[in-house]
N, CA, C and O atoms as a GROMACS GRO file, in nm:
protein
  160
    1UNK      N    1 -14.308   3.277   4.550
    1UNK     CA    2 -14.172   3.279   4.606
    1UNK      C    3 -14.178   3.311   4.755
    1UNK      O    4 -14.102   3.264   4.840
    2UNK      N    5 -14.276   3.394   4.776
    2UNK     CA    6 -14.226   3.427   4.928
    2UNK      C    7 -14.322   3.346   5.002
    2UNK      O    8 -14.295   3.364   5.121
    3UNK      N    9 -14.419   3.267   4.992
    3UNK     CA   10 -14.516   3.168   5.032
    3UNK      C   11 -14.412   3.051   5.055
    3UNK      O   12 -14.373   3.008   5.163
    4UNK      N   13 -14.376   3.009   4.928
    4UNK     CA   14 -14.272   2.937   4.969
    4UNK      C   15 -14.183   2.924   5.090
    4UNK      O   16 -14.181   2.829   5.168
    5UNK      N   17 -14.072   3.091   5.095
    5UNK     CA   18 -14.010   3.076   5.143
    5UNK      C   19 -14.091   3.093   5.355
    5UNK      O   20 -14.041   3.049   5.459
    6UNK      N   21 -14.198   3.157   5.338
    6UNK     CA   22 -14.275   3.168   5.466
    6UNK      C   23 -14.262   3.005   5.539
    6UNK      O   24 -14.228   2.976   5.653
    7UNK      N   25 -14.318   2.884   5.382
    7UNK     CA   26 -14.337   2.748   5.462
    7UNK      C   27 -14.251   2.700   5.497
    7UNK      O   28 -14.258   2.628   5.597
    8UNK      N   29 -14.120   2.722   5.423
    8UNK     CA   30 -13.972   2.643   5.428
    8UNK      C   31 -13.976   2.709   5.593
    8UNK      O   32 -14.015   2.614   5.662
    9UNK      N   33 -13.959   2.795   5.658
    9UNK     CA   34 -13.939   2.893   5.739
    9UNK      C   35 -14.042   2.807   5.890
    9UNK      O   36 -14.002   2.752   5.992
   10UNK      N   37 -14.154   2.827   5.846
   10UNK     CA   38 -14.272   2.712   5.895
   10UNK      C   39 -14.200   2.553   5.949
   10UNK      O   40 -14.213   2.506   6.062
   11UNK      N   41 -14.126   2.493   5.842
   11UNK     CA   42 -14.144   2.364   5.804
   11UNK      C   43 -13.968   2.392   5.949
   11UNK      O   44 -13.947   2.309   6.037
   12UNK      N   45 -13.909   2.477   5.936
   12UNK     CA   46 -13.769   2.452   5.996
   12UNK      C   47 -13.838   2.493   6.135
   12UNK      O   48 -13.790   2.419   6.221
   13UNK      N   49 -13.925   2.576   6.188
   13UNK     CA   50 -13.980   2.611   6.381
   13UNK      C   51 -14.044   2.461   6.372
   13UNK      O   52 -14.005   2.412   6.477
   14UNK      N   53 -14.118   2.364   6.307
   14UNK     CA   54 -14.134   2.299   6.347
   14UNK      C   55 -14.035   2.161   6.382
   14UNK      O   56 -14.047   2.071   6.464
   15UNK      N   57 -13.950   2.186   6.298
   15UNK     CA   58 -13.853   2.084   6.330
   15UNK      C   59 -13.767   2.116   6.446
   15UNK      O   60 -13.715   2.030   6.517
   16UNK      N   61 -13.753   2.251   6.465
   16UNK     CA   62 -13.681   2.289   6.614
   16UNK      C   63 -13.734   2.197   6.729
   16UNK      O   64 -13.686   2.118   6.809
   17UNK      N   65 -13.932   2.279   6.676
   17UNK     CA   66 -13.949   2.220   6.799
   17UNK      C   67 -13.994   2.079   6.849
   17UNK      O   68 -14.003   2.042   6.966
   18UNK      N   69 -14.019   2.014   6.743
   18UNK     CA   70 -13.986   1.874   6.775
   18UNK      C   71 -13.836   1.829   6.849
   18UNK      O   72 -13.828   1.738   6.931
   19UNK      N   73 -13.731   1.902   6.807
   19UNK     CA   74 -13.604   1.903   6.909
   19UNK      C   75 -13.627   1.934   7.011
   19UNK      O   76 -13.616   1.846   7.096
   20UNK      N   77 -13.668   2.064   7.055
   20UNK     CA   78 -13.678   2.084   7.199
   20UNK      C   79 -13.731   1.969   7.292
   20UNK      O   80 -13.693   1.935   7.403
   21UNK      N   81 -13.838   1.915   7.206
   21UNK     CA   82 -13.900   1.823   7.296
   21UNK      C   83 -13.853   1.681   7.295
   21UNK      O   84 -13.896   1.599   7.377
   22UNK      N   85 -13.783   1.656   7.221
   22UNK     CA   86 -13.616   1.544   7.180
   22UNK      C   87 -13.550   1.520   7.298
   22UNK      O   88 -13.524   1.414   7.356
   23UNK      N   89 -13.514   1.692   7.334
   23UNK     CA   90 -13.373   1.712   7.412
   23UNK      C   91 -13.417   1.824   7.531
   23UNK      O   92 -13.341   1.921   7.527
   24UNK      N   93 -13.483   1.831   7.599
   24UNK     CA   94 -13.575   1.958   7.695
   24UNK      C   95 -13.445   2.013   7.774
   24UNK      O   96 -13.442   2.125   7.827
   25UNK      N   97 -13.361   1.940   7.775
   25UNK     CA   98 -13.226   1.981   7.889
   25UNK      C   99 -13.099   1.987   7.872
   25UNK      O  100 -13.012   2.015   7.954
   26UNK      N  101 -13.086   1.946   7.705
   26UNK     CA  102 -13.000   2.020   7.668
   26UNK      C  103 -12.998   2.119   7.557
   26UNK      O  104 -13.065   2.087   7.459
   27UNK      N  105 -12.933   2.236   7.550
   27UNK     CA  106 -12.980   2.329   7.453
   27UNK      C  107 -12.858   2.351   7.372
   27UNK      O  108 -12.847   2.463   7.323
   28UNK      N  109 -12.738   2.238   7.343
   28UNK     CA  110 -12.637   2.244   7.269
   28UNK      C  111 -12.665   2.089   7.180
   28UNK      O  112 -12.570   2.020   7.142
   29UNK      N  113 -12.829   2.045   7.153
   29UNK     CA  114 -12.873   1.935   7.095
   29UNK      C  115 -12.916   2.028   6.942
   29UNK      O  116 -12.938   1.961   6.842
   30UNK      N  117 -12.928   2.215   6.930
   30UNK     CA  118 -12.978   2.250   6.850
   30UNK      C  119 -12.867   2.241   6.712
   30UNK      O  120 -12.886   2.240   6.590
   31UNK      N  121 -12.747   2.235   6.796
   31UNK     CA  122 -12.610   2.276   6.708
   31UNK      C  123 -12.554   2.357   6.693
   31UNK      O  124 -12.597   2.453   6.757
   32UNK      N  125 -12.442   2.384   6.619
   32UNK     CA  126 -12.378   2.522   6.619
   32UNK      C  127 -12.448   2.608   6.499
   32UNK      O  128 -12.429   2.730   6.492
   33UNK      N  129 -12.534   2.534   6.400
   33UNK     CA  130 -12.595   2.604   6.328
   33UNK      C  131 -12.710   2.677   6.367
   33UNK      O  132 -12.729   2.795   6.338
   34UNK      N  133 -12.796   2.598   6.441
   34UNK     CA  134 -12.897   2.667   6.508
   34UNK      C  135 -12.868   2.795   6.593
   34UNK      O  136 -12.915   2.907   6.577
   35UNK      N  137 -12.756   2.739   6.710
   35UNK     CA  138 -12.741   2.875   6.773
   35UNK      C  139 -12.681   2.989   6.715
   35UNK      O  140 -12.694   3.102   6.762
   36UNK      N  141 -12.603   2.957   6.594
   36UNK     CA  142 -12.569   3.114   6.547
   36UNK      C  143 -12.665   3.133   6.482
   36UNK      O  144 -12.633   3.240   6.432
   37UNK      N  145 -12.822   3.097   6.418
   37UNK     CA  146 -12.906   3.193   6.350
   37UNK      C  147 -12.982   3.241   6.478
   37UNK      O  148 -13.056   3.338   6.461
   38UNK      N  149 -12.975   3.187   6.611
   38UNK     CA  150 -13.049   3.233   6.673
   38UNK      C  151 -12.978   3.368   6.809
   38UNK      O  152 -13.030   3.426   6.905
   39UNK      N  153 -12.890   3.368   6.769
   39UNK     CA  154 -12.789   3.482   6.806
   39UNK      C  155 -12.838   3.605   6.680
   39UNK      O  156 -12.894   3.707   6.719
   40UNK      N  157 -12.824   3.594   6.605
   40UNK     CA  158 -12.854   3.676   6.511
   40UNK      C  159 -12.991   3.726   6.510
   40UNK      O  160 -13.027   3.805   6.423
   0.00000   0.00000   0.00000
């Protein structure tokens, strides 16, 4: 269970950061979902 949840966790920084490098200049390309977990 928690291996799991480590890769799911894994599997979502990498999809960020394939965005970042999507969008390098804008940082409202993450969404409103992204930025409120990352406020938190």
């Amino acid at each position: 269970m928690a291996y799991h949840g480590v890769n799911l966790c894994l599997r979502t920084l990498v999809k960020y950061i394939l965005l970042i490098q999507d969008y390098p200049e804008d940082p409202r390309a993450f969404g409103p979902r992204a930025l409120r977990s990352y406020k938190t």
